[in-house]
Backbone as CSV, one residue per row, in Angstrom:
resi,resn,N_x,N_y,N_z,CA_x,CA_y,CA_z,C_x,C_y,C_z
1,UNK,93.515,41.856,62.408,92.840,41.775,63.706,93.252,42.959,64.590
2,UNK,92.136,43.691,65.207,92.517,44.642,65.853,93.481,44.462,67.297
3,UNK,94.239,44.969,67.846,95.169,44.649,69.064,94.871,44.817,70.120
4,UNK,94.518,44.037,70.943,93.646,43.984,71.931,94.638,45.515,73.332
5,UNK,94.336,46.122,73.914,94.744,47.032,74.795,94.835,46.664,76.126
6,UNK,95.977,46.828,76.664,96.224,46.428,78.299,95.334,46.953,79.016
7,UNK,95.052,46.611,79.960,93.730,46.996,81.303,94.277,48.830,80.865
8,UNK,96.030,49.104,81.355,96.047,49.983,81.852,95.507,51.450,80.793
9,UNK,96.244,50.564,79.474,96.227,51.583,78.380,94.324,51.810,78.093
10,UNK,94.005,51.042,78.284,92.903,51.016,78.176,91.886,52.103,78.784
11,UNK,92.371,52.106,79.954,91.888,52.982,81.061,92.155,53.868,80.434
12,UNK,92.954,54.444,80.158,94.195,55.387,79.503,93.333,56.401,78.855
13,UNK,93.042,55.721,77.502,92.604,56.080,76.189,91.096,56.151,76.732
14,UNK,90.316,56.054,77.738,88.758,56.063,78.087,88.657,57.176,78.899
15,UNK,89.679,57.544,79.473,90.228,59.111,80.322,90.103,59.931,79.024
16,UNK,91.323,59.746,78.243,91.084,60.891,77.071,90.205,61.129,76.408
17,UNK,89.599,60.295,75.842,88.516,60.523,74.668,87.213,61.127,75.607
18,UNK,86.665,60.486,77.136,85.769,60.963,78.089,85.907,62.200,78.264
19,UNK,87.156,62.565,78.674,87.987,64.033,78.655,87.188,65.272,77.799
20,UNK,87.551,64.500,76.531,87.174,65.638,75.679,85.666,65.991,75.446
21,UNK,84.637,64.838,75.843,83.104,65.164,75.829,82.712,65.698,76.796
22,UNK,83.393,65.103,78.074,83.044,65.519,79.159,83.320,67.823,79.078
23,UNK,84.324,68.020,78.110,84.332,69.333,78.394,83.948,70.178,77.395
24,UNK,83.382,69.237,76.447,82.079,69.894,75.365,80.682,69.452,76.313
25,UNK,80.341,69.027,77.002,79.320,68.181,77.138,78.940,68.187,78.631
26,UNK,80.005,68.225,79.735,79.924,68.712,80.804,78.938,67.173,81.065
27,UNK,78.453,66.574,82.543,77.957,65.025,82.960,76.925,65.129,82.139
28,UNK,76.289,65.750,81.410,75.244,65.807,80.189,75.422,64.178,79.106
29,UNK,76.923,63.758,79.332,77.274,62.538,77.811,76.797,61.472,78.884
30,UNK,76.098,60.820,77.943,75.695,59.327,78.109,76.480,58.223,78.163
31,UNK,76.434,56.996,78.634,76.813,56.189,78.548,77.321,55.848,77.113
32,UNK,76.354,55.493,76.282,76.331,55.070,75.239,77.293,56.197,74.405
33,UNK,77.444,57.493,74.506,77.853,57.959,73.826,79.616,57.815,74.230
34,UNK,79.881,57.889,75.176,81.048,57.509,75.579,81.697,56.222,75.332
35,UNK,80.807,55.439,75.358,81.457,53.697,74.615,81.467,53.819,72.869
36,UNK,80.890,54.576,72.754,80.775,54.643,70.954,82.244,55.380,70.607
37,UNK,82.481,56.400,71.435,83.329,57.516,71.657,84.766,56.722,71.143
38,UNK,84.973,56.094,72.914,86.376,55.371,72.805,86.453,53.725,72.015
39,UNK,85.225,53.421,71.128,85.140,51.857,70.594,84.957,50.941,71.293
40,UNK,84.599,50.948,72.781,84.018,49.766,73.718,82.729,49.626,73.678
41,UNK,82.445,48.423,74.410,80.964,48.593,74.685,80.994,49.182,76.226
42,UNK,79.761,49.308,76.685,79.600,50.016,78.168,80.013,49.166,78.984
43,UNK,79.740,47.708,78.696,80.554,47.058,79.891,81.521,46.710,79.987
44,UNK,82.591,47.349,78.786,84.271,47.309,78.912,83.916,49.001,80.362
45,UNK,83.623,49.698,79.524,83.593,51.375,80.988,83.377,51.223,82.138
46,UNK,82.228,50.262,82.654,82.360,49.734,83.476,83.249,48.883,84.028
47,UNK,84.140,48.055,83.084,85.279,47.293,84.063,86.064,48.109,84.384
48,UNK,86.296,49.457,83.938,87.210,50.429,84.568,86.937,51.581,85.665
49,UNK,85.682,51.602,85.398,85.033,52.775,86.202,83.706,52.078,86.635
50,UNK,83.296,52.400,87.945,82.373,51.557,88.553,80.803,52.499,87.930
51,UNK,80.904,53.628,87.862,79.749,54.747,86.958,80.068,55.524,86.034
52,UNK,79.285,56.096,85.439,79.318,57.479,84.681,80.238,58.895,85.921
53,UNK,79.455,58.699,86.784,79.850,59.887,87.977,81.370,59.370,88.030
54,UNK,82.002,58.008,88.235,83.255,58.103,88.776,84.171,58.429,87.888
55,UNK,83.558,58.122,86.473,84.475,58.671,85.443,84.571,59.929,84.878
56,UNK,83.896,60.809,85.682,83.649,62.357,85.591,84.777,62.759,86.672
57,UNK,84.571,61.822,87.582,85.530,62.091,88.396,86.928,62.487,88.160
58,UNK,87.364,61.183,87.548,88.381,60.766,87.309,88.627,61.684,86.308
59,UNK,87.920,61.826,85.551,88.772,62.904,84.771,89.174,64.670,84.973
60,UNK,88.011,64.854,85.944,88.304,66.053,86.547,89.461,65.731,87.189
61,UNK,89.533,64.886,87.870,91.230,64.981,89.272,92.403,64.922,88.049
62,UNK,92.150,64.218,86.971,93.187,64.134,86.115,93.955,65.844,85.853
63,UNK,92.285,66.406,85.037,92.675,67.594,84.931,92.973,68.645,85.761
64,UNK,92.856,68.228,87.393,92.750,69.356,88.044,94.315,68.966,88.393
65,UNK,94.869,68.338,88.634,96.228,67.747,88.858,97.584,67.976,87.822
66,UNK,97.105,68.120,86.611,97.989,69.021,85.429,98.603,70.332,86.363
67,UNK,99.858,70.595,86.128,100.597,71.243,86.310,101.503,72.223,85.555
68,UNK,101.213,73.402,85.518,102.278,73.925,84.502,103.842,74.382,84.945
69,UNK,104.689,74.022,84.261,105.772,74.594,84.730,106.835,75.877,84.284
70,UNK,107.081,76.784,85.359,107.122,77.866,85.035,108.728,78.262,85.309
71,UNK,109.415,76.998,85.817,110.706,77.014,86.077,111.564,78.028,84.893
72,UNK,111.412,77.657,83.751,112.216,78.329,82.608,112.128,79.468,82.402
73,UNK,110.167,79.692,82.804,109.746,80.887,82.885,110.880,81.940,83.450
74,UNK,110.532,81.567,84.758,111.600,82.536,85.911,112.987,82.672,85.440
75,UNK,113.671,81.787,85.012,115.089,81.791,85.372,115.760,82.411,83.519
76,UNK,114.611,82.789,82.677,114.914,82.527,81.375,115.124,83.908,80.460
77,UNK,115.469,85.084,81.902,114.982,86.490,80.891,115.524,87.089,82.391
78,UNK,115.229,88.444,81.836,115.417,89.589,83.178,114.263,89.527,84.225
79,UNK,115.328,89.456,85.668,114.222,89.056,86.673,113.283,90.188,87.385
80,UNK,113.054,91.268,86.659,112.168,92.248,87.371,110.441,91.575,87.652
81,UNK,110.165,92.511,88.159,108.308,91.647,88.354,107.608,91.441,87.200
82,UNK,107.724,92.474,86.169,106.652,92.794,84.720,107.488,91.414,83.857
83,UNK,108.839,90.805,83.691,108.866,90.093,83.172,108.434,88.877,83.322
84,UNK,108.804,88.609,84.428,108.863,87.336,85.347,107.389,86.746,84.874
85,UNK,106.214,87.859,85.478,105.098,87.949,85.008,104.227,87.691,83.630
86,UNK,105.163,87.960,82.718,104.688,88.287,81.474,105.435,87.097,81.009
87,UNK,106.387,86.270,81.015,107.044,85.240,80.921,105.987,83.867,81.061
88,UNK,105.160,84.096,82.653,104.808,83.184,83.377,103.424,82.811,82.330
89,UNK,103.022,84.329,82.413,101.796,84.437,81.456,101.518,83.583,80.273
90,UNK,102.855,84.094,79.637,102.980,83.250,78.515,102.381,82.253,78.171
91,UNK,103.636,81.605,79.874,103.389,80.047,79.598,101.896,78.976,79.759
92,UNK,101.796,79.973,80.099,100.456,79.630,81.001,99.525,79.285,79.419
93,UNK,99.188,80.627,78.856,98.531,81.320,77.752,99.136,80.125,76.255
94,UNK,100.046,79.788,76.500,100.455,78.501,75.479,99.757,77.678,75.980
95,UNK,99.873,77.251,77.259,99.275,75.752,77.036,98.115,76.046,77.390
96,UNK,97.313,76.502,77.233,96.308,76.524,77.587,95.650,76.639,75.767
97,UNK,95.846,77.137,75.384,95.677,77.184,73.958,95.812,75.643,73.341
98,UNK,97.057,75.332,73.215,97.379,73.538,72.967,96.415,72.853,73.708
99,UNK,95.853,73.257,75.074,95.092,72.034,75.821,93.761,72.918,76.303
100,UNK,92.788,73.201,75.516,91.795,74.017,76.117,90.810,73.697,77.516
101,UNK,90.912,71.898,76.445,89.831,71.296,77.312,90.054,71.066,79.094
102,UNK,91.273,71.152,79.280,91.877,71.817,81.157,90.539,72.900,81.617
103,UNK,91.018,73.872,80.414,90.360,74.945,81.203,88.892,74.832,81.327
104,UNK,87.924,74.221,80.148,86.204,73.422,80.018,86.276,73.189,81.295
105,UNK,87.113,72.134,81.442,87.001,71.160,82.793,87.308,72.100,84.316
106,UNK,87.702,72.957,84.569,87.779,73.637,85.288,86.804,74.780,85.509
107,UNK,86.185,75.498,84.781,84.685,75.779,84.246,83.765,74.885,84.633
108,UNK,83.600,74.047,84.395,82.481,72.672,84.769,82.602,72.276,86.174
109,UNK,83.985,72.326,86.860,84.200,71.774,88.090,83.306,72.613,89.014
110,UNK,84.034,73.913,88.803,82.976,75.208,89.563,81.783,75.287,89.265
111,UNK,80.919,75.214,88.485,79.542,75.010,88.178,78.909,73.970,88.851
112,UNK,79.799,73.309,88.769,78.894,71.975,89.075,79.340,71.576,90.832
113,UNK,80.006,72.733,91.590,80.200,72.199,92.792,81.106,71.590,92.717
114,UNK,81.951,70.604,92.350,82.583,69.642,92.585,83.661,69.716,93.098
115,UNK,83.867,69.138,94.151,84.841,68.921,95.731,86.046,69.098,95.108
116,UNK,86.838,69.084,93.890,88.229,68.224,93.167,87.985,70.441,92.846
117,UNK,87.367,70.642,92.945,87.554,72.228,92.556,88.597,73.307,92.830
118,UNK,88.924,73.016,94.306,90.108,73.868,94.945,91.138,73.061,94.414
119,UNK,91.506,72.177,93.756,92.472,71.504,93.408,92.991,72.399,92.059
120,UNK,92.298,72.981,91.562,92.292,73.529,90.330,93.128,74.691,90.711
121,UNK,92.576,75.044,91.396,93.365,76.359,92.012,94.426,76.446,92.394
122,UNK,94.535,75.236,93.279,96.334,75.234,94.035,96.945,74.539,92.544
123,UNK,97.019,73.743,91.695,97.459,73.177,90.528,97.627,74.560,89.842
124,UNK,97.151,75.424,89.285,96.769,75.998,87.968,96.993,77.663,88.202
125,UNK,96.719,78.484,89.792,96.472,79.700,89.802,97.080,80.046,90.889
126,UNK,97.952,78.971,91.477,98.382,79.505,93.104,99.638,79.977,92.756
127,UNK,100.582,79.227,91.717,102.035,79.826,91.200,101.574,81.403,91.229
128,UNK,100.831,81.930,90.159,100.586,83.682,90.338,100.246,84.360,91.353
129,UNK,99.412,83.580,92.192,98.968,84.331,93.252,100.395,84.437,94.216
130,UNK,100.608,83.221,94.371,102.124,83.426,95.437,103.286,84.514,94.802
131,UNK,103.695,84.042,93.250,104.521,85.158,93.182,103.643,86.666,92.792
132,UNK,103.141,86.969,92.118,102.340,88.372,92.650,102.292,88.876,94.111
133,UNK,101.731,88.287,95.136,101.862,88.872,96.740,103.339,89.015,96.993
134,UNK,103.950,87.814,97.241,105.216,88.013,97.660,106.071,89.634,96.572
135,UNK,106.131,89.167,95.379,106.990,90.204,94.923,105.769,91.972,95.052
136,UNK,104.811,91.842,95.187,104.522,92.990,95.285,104.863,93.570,96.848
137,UNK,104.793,92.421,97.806,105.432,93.129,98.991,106.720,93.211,98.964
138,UNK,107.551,92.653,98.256,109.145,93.457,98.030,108.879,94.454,98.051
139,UNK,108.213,94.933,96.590,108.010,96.316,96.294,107.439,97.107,97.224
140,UNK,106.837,96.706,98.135,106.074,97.977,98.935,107.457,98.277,100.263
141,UNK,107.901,97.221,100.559,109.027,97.141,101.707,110.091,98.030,100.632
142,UNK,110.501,98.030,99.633,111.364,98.749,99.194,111.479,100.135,98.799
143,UNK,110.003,100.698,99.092,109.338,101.940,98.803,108.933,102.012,97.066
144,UNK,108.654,101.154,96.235,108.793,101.005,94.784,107.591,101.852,94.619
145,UNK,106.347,101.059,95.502,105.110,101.363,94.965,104.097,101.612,96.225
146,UNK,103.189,101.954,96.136,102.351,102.777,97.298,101.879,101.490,98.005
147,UNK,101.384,101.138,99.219,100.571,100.118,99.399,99.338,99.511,98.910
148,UNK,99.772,98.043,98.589,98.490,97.640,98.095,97.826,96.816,98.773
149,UNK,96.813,95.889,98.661,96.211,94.243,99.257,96.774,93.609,97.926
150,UNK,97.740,93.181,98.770,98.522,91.755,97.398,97.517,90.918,97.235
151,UNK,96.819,90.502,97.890,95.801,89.372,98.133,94.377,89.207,96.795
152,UNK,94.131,91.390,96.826,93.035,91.203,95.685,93.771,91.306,94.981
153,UNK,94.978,92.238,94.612,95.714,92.169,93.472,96.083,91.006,92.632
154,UNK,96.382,89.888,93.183,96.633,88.803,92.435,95.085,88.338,91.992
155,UNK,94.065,88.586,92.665,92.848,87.631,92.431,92.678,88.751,90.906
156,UNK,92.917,90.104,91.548,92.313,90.856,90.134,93.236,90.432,88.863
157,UNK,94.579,90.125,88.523,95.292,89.688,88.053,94.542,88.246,87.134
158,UNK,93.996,87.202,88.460,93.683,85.980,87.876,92.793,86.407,86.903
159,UNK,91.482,87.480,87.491,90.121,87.828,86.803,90.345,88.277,85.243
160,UNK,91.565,89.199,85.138,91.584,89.830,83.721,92.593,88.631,82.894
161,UNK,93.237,87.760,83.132,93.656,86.677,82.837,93.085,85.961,81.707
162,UNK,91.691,84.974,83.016,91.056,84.647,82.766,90.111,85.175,81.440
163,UNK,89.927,86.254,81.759,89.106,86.679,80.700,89.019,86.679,79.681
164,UNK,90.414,86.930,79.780,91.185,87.466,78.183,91.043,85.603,77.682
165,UNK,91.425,84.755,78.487,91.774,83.304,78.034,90.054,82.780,77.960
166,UNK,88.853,83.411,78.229,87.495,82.900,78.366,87.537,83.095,76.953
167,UNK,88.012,84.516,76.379,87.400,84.811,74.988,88.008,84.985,74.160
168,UNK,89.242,84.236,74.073,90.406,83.296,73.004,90.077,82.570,72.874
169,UNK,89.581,81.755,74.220,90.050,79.852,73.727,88.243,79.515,73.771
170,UNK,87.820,79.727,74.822,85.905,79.548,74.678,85.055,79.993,73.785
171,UNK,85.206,80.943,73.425,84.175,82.112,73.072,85.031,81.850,71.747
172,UNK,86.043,82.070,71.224,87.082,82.236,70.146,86.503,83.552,69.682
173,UNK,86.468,84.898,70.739,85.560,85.922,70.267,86.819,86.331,68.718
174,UNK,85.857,87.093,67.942,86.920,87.359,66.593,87.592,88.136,66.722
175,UNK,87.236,89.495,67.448,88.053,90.477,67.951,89.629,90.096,68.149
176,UNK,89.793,88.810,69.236,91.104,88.264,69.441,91.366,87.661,68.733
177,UNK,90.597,87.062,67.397,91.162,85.833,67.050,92.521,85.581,66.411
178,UNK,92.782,87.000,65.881,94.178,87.292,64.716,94.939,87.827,65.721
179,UNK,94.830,88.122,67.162,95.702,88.854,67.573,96.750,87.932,68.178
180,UNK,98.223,88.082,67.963,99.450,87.459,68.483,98.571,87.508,70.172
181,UNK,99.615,86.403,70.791,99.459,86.182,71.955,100.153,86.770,72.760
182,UNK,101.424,86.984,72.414,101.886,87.757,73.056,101.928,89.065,73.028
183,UNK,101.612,89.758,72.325,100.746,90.866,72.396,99.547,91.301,73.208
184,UNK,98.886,90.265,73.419,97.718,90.084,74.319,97.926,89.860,75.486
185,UNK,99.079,88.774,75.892,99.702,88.891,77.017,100.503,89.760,78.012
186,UNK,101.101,90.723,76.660,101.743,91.857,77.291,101.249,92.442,77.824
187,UNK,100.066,92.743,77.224,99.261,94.225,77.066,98.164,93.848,78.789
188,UNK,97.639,92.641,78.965,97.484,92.472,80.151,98.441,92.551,81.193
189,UNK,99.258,92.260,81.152,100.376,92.442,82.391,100.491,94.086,82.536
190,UNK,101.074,94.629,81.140,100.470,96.231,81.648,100.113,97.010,82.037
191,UNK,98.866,96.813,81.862,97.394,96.855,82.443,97.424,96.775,83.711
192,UNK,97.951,95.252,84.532,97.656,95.001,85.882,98.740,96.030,86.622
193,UNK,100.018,96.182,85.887,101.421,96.916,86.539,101.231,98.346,86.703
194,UNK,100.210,98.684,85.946,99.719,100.199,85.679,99.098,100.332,87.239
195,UNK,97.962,99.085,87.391,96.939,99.290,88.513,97.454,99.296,89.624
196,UNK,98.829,98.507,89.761,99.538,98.538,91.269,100.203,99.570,91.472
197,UNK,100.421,100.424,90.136,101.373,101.196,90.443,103.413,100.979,90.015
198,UNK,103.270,99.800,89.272,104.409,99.505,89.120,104.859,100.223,87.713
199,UNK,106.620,100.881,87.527,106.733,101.381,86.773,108.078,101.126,86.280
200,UNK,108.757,101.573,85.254,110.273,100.855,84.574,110.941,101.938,84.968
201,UNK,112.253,101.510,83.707,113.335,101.614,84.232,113.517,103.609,84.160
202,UNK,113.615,104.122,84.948,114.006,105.239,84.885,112.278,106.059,85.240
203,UNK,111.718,105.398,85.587,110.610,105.962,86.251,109.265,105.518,84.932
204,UNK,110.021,105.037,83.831,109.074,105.052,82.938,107.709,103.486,83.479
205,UNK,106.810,103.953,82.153,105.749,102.976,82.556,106.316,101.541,81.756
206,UNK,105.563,100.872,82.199,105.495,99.067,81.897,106.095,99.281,80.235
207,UNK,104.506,99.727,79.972,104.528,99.462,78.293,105.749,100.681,77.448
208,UNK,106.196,101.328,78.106,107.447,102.500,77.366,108.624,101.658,77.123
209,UNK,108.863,100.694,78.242,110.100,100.216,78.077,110.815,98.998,77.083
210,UNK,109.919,98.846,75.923,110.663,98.214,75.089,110.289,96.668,75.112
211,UNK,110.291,96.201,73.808,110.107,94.840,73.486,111.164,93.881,73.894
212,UNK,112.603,94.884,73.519,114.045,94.094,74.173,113.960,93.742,75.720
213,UNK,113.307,94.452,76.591,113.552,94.087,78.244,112.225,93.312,78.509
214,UNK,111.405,93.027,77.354,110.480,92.299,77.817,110.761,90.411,77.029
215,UNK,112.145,90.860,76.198,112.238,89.882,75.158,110.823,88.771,74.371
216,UNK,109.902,89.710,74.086,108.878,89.486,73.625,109.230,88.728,72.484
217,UNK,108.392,87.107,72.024,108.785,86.501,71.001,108.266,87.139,69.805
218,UNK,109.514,86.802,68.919,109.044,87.603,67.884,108.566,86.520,66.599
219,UNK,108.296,85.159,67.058,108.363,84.644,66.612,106.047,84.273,66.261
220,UNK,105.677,83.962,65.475,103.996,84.109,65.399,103.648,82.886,65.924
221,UNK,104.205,81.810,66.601,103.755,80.574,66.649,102.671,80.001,67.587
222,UNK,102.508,80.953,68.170,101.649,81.260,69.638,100.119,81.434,68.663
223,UNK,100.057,81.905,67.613,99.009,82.829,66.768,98.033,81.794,66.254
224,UNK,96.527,81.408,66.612,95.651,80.453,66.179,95.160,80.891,64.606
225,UNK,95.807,79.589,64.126,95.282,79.694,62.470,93.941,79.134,62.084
């Protein structure tokens, strides 16, 4: 006999499995396809969710409310900006890989208008933006680097990010598909450190200074098989 599921778990497991159509499928999935989905009928979905819309809901706030944490990030390597950065990246660039469907759902939120949208942002993109401004105005107060607008800099930061993560994890363009991640990650941070003007140790550029000060993993596990 199958084991009947607590209200809560229940709820639970109708979040996840919704989750995942909802970000192939975007409010496009049906009723019916969603009770077939998680093994209820529609009027178990309904004892949990009063519509289709509230359970779109609900799963967007779920996902927009995910948090990554970057604590280890920071404190886990040499604290210059290009690491810190390229650390953060990382982490970011892992889970996002392990959990794609975050990012669907964040894609869909903006398309579709939906109010739970800026949530995505302060959850998911405000850690970079805050440390990017702040540490690039160190650098300008310290004479490092010429003046910039920290403000687009981080947005341009999010844009080539993003991109790179649109056509890994969305697109699975082939170009990236064999390429290490952290390689890909580096090579963007680079890129952005080049554009501000930021440079290493002894005047050299980002990318001169070595795999050791970037303690780049050398390990392939990051790498989609």
């Amino acid at each position: 006999m199958k084991k009947r599921l607590k209200a809560g778990d229940r709820k639970a497991q109708i979040l996840s499995v919704a989750r995942g159509l909802f970000a192939q499928k975007g409010n496009a999935v049906s009723i019916d396809e969603l009770a077939t989905a998680c093994s209820v009928s529609a009027a178990v979905l309904y004892q949990h969710f009063a519509s289709k819309e509230a359970l779109y809901d609900a799963v967007l706030t779920e996902a927009a409310e995910r948090r990554a944490d970057f604590v280890e990030a920071v404190l886990s390597g040499p604290s210059d900006f290009g690491s810190v950065l390229y650390r953060m990246t990382l982490v970011y660039v892992r889970n996002t890989l392990e959990d794609p469907d975050t990012l669907r759902m964040e894609l869909r939120s903006a398309l579709d208008g939906a109010a739970i949208c800026p949530m995505f942002l302060l959850n998911h993109w405000k850690n970079f933006s805050d440390y990017i401004e702040y540490s690039l105005r160190e650098l300008m107060e310290a004479g490092e680097i010429e003046a910039v607008d920290t403000g687009l800099a981080a947005l341009m930061f999010q844009g080539m990010l993003r991109e790179l993560i649109y056509n890994r994890v969305i697109l699975n363009t082939e170009r990236y598909r064999e390429i290490d991640q952290s390689y890909l990650v580096r090579t963007v941070v680079d890129q952005f450190l080049r554009s501000v003007g930021v440079t290493g140790e002894g005047g050299k550029r980002f990318s001169e200074i070595g795999a050791s000060r970037l303690q780049v993993p050398q390990d392939r596990s990051l790498k989609k098989t």
